[in-house]
Phi, psi and omega in degrees: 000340192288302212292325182298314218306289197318307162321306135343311179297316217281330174274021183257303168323289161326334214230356150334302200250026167282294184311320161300312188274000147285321170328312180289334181274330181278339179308313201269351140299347157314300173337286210125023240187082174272111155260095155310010208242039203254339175282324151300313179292295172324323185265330157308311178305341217246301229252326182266337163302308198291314183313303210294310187302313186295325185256345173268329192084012166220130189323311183290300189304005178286298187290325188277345178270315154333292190302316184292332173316295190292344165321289196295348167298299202257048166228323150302306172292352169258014200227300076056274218284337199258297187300294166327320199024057107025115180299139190270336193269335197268313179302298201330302206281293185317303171289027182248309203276317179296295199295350183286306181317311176299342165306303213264342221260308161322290178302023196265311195296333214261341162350121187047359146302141167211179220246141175296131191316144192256144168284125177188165209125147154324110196278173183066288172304333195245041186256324189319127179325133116124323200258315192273001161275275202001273201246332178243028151230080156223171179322109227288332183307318177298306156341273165350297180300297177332308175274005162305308176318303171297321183280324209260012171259355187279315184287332167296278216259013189221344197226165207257359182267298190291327159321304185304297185309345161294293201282339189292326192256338140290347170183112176283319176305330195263328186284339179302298185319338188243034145090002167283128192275098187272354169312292174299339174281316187303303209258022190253342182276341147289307207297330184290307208281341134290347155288328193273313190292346182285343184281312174303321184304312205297297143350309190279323188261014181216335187253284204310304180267320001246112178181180174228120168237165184268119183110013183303336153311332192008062157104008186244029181246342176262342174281336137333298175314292170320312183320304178312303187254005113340265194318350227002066159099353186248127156002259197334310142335293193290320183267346174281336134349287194283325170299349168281294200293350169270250228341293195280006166266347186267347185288357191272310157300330189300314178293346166293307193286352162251002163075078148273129168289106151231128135357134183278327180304298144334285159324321187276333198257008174278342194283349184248315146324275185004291207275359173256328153295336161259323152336303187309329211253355201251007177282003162274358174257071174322305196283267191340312158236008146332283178287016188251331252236122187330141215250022142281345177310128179043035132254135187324135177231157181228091109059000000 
């Protein structure tokens, strides 16, 4: 039971910083607005967080400095995508391909540093048999997620701002007509959505590993992306996702670690198995997500 617990702690960990930064990606497709650069943004956001956290010695302006990377991350790609209007799927993959460079070219003096370990968990709650190494010794950053999740299905389907973000993103034309600035709605649902991938980048590189290597994201910034369409499109969804692809991503250690013979290699490629196995299975009902699926995503709108 120690040891499922301990299993449990660790893939609520793992599927952390998929769930903020899918949280953040589905808001600006709500929008209408595909960004592809979530891998970029994640890894800049990784490298100035982890910098800021190592030389202030605190964690938190590590995270609030994540966030502002990825703002300025997607403030770019909205400047591009928005002002310019920009093929939106070739700006992403650029701006994915930039921030992997601007990462690591940042990130060169900071190679193997790392950040001395943070205390965190519930006092009390996680003292509790089983639920508490479970569910209440984790980061606050995790908590955080949960009501992220939660605050943004109260704001889709419950608030009159997440409605207009809703409608903005099935017909821009129609919310222009009724006097709404969809431009401007376009770029504040990026800009949140580079705050949410600056946190997880941030995350990954100051809690999870906590050190800097160059590529520390592998990949969880396009599992993210899928994750939005896993979901189709809802909260609710998104986190019962990010909580599979973290299980598989922590089983590959797990099966190292009780000596199952698998190729080590094998093992690093199951969250991405995973994730070309749930594309695959969920592109055979095309019309399922047609209607699920903002029917302006990625295309340019002009006043």
């Amino acid at each position: 039971m120690e040891n499922f617990a301990s299993l449990i702690a660790a893939s609520i960990n793992s599927g952390t910083p998929l769930l903020i930064a899918a949280l953040g990606l589905l808001i600006n497709e709500r929008a209408g607005v595909l960004n592809l650069g979530a891998e970029g943004m994640m890894l800049v956001a990784a490298i100035v967080g982890f910098a800021v956290a190592h030389q202030t010695h605190n964690p938190w302006l590590g995270f609030a400095a994540g966030a502002v990377a990825g703002m300025l991350m997607a403030t770019l790609f909205a400047w591009l995508a928005l002002s310019l209007a920009t093929n939106q799927v070739a700006t992403g993959l650029t701006l994915s391909i930039f921030g992997t460079g601007l990462s690591a070219f940042i990130g060169q003096s900071f190679v193997g540093q790392s950040l001395p370990a943070v205390s965190h968990g519930i006092p009390v709650l996680n003292q509790l048999p089983f639920v508490g190494k479970a569910l209440f010794d984790q980061h606050l950053a995790v908590y955080f997620s949960l009501l992220l999740c939660a605050g943004l299905i109260w704001f889709l389907y419950r608030s009159r701002t997440g409605l207009v973000l809703r409608a903005v993103g099935e017909s821009p034309e129609s919310a222009h007509a009724l006097g709404y600035p969809v431009l401007r709605i376009r770029f504040l649902a990026l800009l949140f959505s580079g705050a949410c991938c600056g946190i997880a980048g941030a995350y990954l590189s100051i809690i999870y590993t906590p050190m800097w290597v160059e590529g520390l994201v592998a990949g969880r910034g396009w599992i993210a992306l899928a994750l939005t369409t896993f979901a189709t499109w809802r909260p609710a969804r998104v986190l019962l996702g990010a909580l599979l692809f973290g299980s598989v991503t922590i089983l590959q250690f797990h099966f190292q670690a009780i000596g199952i013979a698998i190729p080590s290699q094998i093992l690093s490629m199951l969250p991405y198995v995973a994730t070309i196995v749930v594309l695959v299975l969920i592109s055979r009902n095309p019309d399922w997500i047609r209607l699920n699926m903002p029917a302006s995503l990625g295309k340019p709108f002009r006043p």
